[in-house]
C-alpha positions in Angstrom: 0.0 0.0 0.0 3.1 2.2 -0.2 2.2 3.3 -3.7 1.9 7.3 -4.7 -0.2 6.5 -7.5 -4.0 7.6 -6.5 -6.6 5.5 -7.8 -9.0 8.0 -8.2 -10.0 8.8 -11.7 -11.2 12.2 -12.7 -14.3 13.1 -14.4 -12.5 15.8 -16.9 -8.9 14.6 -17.2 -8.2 18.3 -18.2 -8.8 19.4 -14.6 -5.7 18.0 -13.0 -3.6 20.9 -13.9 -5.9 23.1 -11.8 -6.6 20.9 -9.0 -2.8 20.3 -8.3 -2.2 24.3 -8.4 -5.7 24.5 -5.8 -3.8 22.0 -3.6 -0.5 23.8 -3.7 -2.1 26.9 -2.8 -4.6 25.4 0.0 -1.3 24.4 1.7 0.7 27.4 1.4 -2.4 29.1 3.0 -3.1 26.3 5.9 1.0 26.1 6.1 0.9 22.4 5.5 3.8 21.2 4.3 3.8 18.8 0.3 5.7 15.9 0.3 8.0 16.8 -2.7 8.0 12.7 -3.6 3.9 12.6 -3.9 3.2 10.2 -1.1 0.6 11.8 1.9 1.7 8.7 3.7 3.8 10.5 6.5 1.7 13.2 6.4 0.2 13.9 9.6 -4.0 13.2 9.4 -4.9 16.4 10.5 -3.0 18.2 8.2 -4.2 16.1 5.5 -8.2 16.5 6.7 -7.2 20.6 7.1 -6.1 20.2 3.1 -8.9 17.8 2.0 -11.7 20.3 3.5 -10.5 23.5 2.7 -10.5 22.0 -1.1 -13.8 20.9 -0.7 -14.9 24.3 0.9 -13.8 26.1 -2.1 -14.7 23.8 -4.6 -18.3 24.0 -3.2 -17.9 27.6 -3.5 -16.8 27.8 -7.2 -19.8 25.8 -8.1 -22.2 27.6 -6.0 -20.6 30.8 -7.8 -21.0 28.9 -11.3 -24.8 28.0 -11.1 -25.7 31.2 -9.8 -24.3 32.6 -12.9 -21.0 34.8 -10.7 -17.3 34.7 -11.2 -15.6 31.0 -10.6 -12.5 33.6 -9.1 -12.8 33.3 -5.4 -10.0 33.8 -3.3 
């Protein structure tokens, strides 16, 4: 189970661009720190639970933005 490789498959393969730099910049913001290898293994579950919800906060955002017809550009 030591394997990087996340078995998740996205729904628009175009997206991972964008969800890697809203993951980078959740971090910097929460001061969690990346593992420059890929592998969340030693990463502490609190910090990875901080990172998981803020990206699901702001995702929720960005489509409640979208449907209500606003700016996707939330900071």
């Amino acid at each position: 189970m030591a394997s990087n490789k996340s078995s998740n498959q996205l729904v628009v393969p175009q997206a991972q661009q964008a969800l890697n730099q809203m993951k980078i910049e959740a971090a910097q913001e929460l001061g969690v720190q990346i593992p420059a290898d890929g592998y969340y293994g030693n990463v502490s579950t609190r910090d990875a639970g901080s990172l998981g919800g803020y990206i699901t906060k702001k995702l929720v955002q960005i489509a409640e933005q979208q449907l209500s017809g606003g700016s996707s550009n939330l900071r």
